[in-house]
C-alpha positions as CSV (number, residue, x, y, z in Angstrom):
1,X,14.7,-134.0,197.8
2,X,15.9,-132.0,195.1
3,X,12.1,-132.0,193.7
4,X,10.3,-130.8,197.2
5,X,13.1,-128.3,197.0
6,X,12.3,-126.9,193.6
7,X,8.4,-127.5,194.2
8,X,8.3,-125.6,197.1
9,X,9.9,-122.4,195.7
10,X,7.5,-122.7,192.9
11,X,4.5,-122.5,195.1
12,X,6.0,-119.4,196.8
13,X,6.7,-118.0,193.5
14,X,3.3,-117.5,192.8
15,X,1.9,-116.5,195.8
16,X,1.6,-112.8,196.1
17,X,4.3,-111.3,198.6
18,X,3.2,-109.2,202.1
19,X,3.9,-105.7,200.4
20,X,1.1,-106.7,197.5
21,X,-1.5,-107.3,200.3
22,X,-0.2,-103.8,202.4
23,X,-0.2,-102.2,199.2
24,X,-3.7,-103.4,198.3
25,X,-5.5,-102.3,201.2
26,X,-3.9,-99.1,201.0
27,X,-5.4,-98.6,197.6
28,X,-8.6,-100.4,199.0
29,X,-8.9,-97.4,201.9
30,X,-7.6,-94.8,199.6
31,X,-10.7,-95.3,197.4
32,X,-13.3,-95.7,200.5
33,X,-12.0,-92.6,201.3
34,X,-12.3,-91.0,198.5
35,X,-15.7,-92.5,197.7
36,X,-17.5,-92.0,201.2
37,X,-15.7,-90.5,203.8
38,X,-15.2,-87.2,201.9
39,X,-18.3,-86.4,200.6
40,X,-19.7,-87.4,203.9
41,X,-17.3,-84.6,205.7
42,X,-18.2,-81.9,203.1
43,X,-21.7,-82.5,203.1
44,X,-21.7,-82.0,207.1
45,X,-19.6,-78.9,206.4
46,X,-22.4,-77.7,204.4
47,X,-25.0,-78.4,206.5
48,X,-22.9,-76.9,209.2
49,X,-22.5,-73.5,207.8
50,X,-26.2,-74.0,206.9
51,X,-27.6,-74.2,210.6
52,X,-24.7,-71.1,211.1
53,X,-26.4,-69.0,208.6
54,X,-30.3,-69.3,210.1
55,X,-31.5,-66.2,211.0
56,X,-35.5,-65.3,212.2
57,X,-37.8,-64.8,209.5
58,X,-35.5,-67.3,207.0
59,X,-38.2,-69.8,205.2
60,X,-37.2,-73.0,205.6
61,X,-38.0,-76.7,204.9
62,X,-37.5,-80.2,207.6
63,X,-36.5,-83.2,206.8
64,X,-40.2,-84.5,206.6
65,X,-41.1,-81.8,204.1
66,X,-42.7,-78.9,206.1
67,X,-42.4,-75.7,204.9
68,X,-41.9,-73.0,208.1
69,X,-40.4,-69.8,209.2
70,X,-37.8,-69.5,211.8
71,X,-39.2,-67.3,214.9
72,X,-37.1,-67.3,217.3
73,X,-33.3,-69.3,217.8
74,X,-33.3,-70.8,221.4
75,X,-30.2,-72.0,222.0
76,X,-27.4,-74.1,219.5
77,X,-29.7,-76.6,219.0
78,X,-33.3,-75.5,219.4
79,X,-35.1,-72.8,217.0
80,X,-38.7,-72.0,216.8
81,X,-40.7,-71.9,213.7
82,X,-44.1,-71.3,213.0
83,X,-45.6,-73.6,210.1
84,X,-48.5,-72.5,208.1
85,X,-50.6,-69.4,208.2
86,X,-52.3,-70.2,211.2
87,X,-50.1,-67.9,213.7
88,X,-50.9,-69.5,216.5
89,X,-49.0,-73.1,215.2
90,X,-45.5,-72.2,216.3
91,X,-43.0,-75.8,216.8
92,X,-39.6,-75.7,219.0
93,X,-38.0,-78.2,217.0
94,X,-34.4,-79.5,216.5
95,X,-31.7,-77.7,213.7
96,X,-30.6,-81.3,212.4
97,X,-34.3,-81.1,211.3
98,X,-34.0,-78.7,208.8
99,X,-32.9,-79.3,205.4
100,X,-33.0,-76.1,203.2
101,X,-32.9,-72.6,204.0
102,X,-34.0,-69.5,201.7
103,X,-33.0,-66.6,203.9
104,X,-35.4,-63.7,203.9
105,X,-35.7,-61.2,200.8
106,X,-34.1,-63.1,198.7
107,X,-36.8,-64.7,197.0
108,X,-37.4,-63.2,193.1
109,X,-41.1,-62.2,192.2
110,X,-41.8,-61.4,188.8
111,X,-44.2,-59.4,187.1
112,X,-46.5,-61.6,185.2
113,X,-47.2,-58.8,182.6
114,X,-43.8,-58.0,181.8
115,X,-43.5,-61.6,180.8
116,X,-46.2,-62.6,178.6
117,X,-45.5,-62.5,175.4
118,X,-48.6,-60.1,174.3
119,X,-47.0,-57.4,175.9
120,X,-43.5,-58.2,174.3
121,X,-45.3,-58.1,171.1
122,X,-46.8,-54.7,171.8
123,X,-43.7,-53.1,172.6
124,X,-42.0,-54.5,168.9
125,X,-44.9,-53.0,167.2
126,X,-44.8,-49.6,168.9
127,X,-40.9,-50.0,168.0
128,X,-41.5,-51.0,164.3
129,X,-44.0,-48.3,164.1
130,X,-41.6,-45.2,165.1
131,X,-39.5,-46.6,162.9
132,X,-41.8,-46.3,160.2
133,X,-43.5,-43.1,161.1
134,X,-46.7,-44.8,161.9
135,X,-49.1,-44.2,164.8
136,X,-51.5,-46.5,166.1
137,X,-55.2,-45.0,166.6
């Protein structure tokens, strides 16, 4: 009897107690959390503030990869864009359907002249050359 006692305690010994298992799945959920629920929530806040932010005549692109501009904004869910330069091919579609907005005048154009590097090499010259005294004929 003595032995049953002894073996029994033993067993329970090395079985991990309730407050390891609650204490696992905390940690378990803890990192789900942290992992996917998250980034999950600020991605939506982004996207939120995105579809907040679209104004007519922003350039945007859907989910399927068509490039458009926004024409009109029908109601919270609805906005009309026009695809391509055909003017006459103008889509009510969704706002969950677009994925990236570049708002209107804010795209950079550059002037191809001012950055080839002929012209940059002219304007050393005509530097070194005042410095020098020099003038080009």
């Amino acid at each position: 009897m003595l032995l049953t006692l002894l073996e029994s305690t033993a067993t329970t010994a090395k079985q991990p107690s309730g407050l390891f298992w609650v204490i696992y799945i905390v940690i378990l959920v803890g990192f789900m959390w942290l992992l996917i629920i998250r980034p999950q929530k600020k991605q939506k806040k982004q996207m939120e503030d995105l579809h907040k932010a679209m104004e007519p005549g922003d350039n945007i692109m859907t989910t399927g990869g068509f490039y458009g501009t926004i024409l009109d904004i029908v109601d919270d869910t609805t906005v009309i864009v026009e695809f391509g330069n055909n003017k006459n091919c103008r889509i009510p579609m969704h706002k969950n359907a677009i994925a990236e907005i570049e708002k209107a005048g804010s795209a950079v154009v550059k002037d191809e002249e001012e950055d080839t590097p002929v012209k940059e090499e002219k304007k050393e010259d005509k530097k070194a050359d005042k410095k020098l005294g020099k003038t080009k004929e």
